[in-house]
C-alpha positions as CSV (number, residue, x, y, z in Angstrom):
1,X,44.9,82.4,148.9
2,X,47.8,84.4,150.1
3,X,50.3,81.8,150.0
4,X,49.1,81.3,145.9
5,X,49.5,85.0,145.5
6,X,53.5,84.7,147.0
7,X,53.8,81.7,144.6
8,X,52.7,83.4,141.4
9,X,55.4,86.3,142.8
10,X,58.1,83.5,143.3
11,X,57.6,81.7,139.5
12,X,57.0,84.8,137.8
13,X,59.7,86.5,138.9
14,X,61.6,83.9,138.4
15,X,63.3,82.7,141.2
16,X,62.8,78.9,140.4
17,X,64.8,78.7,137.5
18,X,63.5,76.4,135.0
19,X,66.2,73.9,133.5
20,X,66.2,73.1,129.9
21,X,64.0,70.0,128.9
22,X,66.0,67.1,126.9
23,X,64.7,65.7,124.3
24,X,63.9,62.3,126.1
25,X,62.1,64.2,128.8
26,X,59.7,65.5,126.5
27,X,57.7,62.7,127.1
28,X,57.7,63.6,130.7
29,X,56.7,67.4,129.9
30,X,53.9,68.4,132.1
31,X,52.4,70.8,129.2
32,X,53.7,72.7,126.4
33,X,53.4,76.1,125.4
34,X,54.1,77.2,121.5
35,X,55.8,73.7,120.8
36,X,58.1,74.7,124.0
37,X,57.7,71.9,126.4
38,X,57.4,72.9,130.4
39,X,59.7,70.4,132.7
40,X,57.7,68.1,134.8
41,X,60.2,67.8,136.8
42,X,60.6,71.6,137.5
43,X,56.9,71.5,138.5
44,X,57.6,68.5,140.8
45,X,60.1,70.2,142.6
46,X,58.2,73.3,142.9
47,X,55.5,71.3,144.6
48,X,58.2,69.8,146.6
49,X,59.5,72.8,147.6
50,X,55.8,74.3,148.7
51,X,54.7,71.8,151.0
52,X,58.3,71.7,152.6
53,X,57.1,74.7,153.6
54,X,53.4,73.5,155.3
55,X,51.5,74.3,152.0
56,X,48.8,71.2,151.8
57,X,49.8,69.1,148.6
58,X,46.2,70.2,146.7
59,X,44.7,69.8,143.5
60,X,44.4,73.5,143.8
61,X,48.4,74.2,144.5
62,X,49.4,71.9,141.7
63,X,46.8,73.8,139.3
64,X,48.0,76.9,140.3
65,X,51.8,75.8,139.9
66,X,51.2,74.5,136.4
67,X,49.4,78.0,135.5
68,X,51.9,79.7,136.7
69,X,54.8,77.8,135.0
70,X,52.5,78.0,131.5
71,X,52.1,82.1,132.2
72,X,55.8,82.1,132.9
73,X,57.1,80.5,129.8
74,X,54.4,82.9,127.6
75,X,56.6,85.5,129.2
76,X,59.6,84.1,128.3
77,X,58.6,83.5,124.7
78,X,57.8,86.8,124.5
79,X,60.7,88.4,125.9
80,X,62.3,86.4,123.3
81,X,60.6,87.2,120.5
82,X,61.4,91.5,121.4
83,X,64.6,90.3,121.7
84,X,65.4,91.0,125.4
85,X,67.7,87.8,125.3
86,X,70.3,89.5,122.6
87,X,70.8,92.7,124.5
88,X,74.5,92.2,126.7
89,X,73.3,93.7,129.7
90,X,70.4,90.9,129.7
91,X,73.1,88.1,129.0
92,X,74.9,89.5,132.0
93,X,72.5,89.1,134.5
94,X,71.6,85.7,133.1
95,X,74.8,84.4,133.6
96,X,75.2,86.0,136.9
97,X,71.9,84.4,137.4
98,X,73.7,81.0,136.4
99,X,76.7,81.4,138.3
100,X,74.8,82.1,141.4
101,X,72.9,78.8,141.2
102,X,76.3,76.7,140.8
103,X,77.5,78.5,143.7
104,X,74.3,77.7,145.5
105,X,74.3,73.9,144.9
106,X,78.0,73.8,146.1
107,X,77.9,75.5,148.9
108,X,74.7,73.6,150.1
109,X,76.8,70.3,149.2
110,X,79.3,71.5,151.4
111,X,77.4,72.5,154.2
112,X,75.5,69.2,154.1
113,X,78.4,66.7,153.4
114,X,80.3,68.2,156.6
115,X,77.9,68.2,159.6
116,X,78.2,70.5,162.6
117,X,77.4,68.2,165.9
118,X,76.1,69.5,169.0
119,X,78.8,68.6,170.5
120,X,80.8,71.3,168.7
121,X,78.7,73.9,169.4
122,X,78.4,73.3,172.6
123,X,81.8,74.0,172.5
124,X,82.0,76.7,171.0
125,X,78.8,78.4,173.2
126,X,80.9,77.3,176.4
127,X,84.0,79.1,174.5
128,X,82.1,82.3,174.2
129,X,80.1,82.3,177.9
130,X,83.9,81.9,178.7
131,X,85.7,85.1,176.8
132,X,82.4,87.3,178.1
133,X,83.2,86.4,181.4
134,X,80.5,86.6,184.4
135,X,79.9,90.4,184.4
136,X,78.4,93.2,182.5
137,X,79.8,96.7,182.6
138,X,77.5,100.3,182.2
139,X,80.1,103.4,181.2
140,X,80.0,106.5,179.7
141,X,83.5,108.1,178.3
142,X,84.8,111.1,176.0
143,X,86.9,110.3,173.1
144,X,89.0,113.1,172.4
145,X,92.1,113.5,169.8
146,X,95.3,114.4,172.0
147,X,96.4,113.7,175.9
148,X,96.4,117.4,176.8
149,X,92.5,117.4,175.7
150,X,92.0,114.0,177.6
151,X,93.8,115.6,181.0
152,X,91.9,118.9,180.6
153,X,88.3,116.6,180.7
154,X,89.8,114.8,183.9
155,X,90.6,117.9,185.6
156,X,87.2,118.9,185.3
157,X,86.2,116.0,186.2
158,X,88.5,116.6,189.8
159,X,86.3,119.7,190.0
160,X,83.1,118.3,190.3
161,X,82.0,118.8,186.9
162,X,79.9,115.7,185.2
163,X,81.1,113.3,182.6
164,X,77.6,113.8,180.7
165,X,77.6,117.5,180.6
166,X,81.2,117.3,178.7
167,X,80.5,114.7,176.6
168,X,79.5,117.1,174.3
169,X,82.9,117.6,173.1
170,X,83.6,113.9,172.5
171,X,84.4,112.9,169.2
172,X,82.2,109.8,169.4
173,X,79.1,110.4,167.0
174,X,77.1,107.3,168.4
175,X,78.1,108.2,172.5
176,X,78.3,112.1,172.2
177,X,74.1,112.5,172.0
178,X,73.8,110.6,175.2
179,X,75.9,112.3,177.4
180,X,79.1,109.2,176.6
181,X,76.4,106.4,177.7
182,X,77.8,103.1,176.3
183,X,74.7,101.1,178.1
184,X,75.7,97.6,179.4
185,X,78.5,95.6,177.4
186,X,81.0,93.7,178.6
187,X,85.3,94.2,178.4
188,X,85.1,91.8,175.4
189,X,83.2,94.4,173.2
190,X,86.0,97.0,173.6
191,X,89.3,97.2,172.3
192,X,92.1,96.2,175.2
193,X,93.2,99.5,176.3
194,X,90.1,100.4,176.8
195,X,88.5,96.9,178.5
196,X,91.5,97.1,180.8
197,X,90.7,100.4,182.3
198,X,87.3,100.0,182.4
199,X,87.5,96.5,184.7
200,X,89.9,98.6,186.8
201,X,87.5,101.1,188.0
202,X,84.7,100.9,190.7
203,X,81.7,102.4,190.4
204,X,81.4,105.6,189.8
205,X,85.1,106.1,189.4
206,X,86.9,107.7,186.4
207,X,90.5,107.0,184.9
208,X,92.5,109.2,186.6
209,X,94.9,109.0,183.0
210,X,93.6,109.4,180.0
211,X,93.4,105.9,178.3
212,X,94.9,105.9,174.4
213,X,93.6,103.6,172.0
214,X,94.0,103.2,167.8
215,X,90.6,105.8,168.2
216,X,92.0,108.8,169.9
217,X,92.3,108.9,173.7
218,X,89.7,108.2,176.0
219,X,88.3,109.3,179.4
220,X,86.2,106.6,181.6
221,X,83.8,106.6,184.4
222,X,82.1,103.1,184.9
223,X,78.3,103.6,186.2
224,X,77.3,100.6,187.5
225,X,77.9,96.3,186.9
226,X,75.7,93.8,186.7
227,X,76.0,89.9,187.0
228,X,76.1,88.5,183.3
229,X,73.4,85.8,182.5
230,X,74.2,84.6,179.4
231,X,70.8,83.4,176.7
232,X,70.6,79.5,177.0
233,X,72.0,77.2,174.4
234,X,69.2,76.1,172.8
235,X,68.3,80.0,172.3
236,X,71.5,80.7,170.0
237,X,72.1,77.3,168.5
238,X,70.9,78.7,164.8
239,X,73.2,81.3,165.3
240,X,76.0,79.1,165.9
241,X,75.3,77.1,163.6
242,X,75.2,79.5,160.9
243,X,78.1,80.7,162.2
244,X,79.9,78.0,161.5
245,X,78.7,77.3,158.5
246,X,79.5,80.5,157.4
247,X,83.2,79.3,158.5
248,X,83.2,76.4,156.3
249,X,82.4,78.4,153.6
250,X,85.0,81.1,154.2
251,X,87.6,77.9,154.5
252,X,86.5,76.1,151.2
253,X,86.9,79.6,149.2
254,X,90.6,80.4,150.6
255,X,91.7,77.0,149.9
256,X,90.4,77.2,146.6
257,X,92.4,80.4,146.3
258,X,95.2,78.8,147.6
259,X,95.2,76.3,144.8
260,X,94.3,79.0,142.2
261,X,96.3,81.1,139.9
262,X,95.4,84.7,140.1
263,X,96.7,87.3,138.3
């Protein structure tokens, strides 16, 4: 009954949208409410939609799809009849409501008309395992704003006093609580200055210069690396693939704005 209860949420809310009914589908209409005749082909592709989903196809769904579609289209006749439908900010979100829809159906055509093979992301996962490389770095470091600070950290450092105890004065909110602990990343995660000190040190080292980056300027001390095993391919094929779907989408929209006057 739970799965009824998320239906009546989903059609009373209003997330199906129903389309108009023609006048030669009346004939076709799977009830009507007040005159007002409800699609049947809205309620077949609700059904559809349902079982996709491993609902059993039951007398029981279908009547609770067509009492939910009646109770919805009461609503609506109401609403109407307050006059909800005149007010602007109503007609706004209807035809952002619309607009989203259109943009729904195209960029589903566009994702299904141009396939992404296996073959392509197994590129692209043999790409990535690539630009990680085979290695996993632990580090801890103090961001700072100038040189001098940077130098005055390292000298401490030279001294025998500990990277985690001074961290305190980093300017890094997410590194500062934890003594500069960055946990296990690899160079790829960093910005180059950094990734290029950081693979330069052994373990338990710190740069002897401070490091500068478009963040301030940084003092390093690598803890510890570990051999990189990468998740398996089958593990992060959906995110691959939605990654590059995302990428089709982010194509089609900036060649449509090349082809678009904008003002």
């Amino acid at each position: 009954m739970r799965k009824l209860s998320r239906l009546s949420a989903l059609l009373i809310a209003g997330a199906v949208m129903t389309a108009p009914v023609l006048a030669a589908d009346k004939a076709k209409a799977l009830a009507t409410v007040n005159g007002q005749p409800i699609s049947q082909a809205v309620f077949d592709t609700i059904v559809a939609e349902q079982t996709s989903k491993g609902v059993p196809d039951t007398p029981q769904l279908r009547e609770s799809i067509k009492d939910q579609l009646i109770a919805r289209e009461l609503l609506v006749q109401e609403s109407k009849r307050k006059g909800f439908d005149k007010k602007s900010e109503i007609q706004l979100q209807i035809e952002a409501a619309r607009q989203a829809v259109l943009v729904n159906a195209l960029l589903t055509d566009t994702v299904r008309s141009n396939p992404v093979s296996d073959a392509q992301l197994k590129a692209e996962y043999d790409l990535i395992k690539q630009n990680l490389g085979g290695t996993e770095y632990r580090s801890r470091h103090i961001l700072v704003e100038s040189e001098a600070e940077a130098k005055a950290i390292i000298a401490k450092l030279n001294k025998g006093e500990k990277i985690a105890d001074l961290a305190k004065d980093s300017k890094d909110p997410g590194s500062r609580e934890t003594g500069g602990d960055l946990g296990w990343s690899t160079p790829g995660s960093y910005v180059k200055p950094f990734a290029d000190a950081l693979v330069s040190l052994k373990k338990g080292e710190f740069t002897k210069d401070p490091v500068q980056s478009q963040f301030g300027w940084h003092v390093i001390q690598l803890e510890d690396t570990r051999d990189l095993t990468p998740p398996p391919f089958e593990q992060v094929r959906p995110q691959l693939l939605q990654r590059a779907n995302q990428q089709k989408v982010e194509s089609l929209v900036q060649e449509l704005r090349k082809k678009a006057k904008i003002n």
